[in-house]
C-alpha positions, -999 to 999 in steps of 0.1 A, spaced: 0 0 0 12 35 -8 5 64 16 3 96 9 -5 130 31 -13 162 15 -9 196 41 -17 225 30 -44 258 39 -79 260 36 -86 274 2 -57 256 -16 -77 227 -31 -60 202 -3 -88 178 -3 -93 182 -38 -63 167 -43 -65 138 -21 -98 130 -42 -83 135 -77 -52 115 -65 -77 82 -57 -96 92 -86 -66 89 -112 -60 55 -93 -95 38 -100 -89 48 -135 -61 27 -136 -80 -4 -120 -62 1 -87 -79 3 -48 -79 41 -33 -92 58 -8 -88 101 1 -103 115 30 -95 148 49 -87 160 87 -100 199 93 -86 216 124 -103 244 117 -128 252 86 -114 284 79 -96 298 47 -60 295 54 -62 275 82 -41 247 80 -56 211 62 -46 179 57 -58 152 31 -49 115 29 -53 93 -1 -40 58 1 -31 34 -34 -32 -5 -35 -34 -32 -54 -58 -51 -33 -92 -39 -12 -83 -10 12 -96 -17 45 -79 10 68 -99 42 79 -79 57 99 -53 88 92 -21 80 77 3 86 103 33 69 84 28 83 47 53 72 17 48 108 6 41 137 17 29 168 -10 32 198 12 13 230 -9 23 253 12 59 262 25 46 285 56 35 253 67 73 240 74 78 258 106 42 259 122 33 219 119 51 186 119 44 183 84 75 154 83 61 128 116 59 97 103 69 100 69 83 69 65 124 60 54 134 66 18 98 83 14 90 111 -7 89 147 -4 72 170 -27 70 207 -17 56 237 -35 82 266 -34 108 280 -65 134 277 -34 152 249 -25 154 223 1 184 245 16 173 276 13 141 266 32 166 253 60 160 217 55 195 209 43 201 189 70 167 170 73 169 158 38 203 144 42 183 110 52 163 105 17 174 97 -16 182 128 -41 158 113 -64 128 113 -38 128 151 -29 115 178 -47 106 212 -47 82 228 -80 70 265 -82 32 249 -80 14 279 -72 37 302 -101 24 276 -125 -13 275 -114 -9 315 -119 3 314 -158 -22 284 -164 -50 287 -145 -48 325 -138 -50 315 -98 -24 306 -75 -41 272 -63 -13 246 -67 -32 210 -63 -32 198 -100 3 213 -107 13 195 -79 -7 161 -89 16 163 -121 48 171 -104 37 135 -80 33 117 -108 68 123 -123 85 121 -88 68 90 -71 60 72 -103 30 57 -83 3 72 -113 5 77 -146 2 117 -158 -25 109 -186 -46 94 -154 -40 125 -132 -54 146 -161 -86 121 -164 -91 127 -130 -85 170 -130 -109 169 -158 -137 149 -140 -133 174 -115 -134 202 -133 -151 197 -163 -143 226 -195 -120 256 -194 -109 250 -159 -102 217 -165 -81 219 -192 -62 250 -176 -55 228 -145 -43 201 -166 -22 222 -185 -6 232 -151 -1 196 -141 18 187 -177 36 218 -169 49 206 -133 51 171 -147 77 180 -172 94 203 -149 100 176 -126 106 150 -155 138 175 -166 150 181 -129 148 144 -119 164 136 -157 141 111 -160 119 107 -195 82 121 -192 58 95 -192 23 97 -207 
């Protein structure tokens, strides 16, 4: 089973994610399940999401407390919550932020994951030029796919466009191609379909 735990703030599209993650999942004839955890129902409070990935039935319901990944969407998050308990060895780390993991002070943290799990993507820069807002989920959902290699990008975009059907769909899936490749050309790995 692969875990994954979204944080970000009220307003970001946090649970959105969560739902197009297991979403894009079904579509490839896999197990998911996304659910959220609201401290406070507030815009800009913080949020977390969970979405879990399997091969076989799913029949945990309770938070994911050791996540394989963590997609954080919002880098003021890094020194108000634990966003990192948990996360499990060799796990991934996607963060939303043109800065790197040094220059956010996490030089030394990181130091215990592989290179080629960690990465940071301007999500929210991206969501601006495609989608004309800066809500970084989908551009994030593409970046995931490249990184964790756990969905296929042509399945994240099914699911953004079920979501959000016409213009904004296609705008939002333009933003996760965008952070797909980006990550693709970082990572030097070859972009997948």
């Amino acid at each position: 089973m692969f875990q994954v735990r979204i944080h970000g703030r009220g307003g970001q599209g946090v649970v959105s994610a969560a739902e197009m993650l297991s979403v894009a999942a079904f579509d490839e004839g896999r197990h998911a399940q996304a659910f959220p955890s609201f401290g406070s129902e507030r815009m800009g409070a913080p949020v977390v999401a969970f979405c879990r990935i399997d091969d076989r039935e799913i029949r945990l319901r309770e938070p994911v407390m050791n996540p394989d990944a963590l997609i954080i969407q919002d880098p003021t998050l890094l020194h108000q919550v634990d966003l990192f308990s948990g996360l499990a060895p060799g796990g991934y780390i996607l963060l939303n932020s043109s800065r790197g993991f040094d220059e956010l002070g996490l030089a030394e943290f990181i130091r215990a994951f592989p290179a080629d799990h960690l990465c940071t993507v301007p999500a929210s820069e991206i969501a601006m030029k495609h989608v004309g807002r800066p809500l970084p989920n989908a551009a994030l959902l593409g970046a995931f796919a490249a990184l964790a290699g756990q969905l296929r990008l042509d399945s994240v975009a099914m699911a953004i466009r079920e979501r959000f059907p016409g213009r904004t769909g296609e705008a939002n899936v333009a933003a996760a191609r965008d952070a797909h490749d980006r990550v693709c050309a970082k990572m030097r790995v070859p972009a997948n379909a």
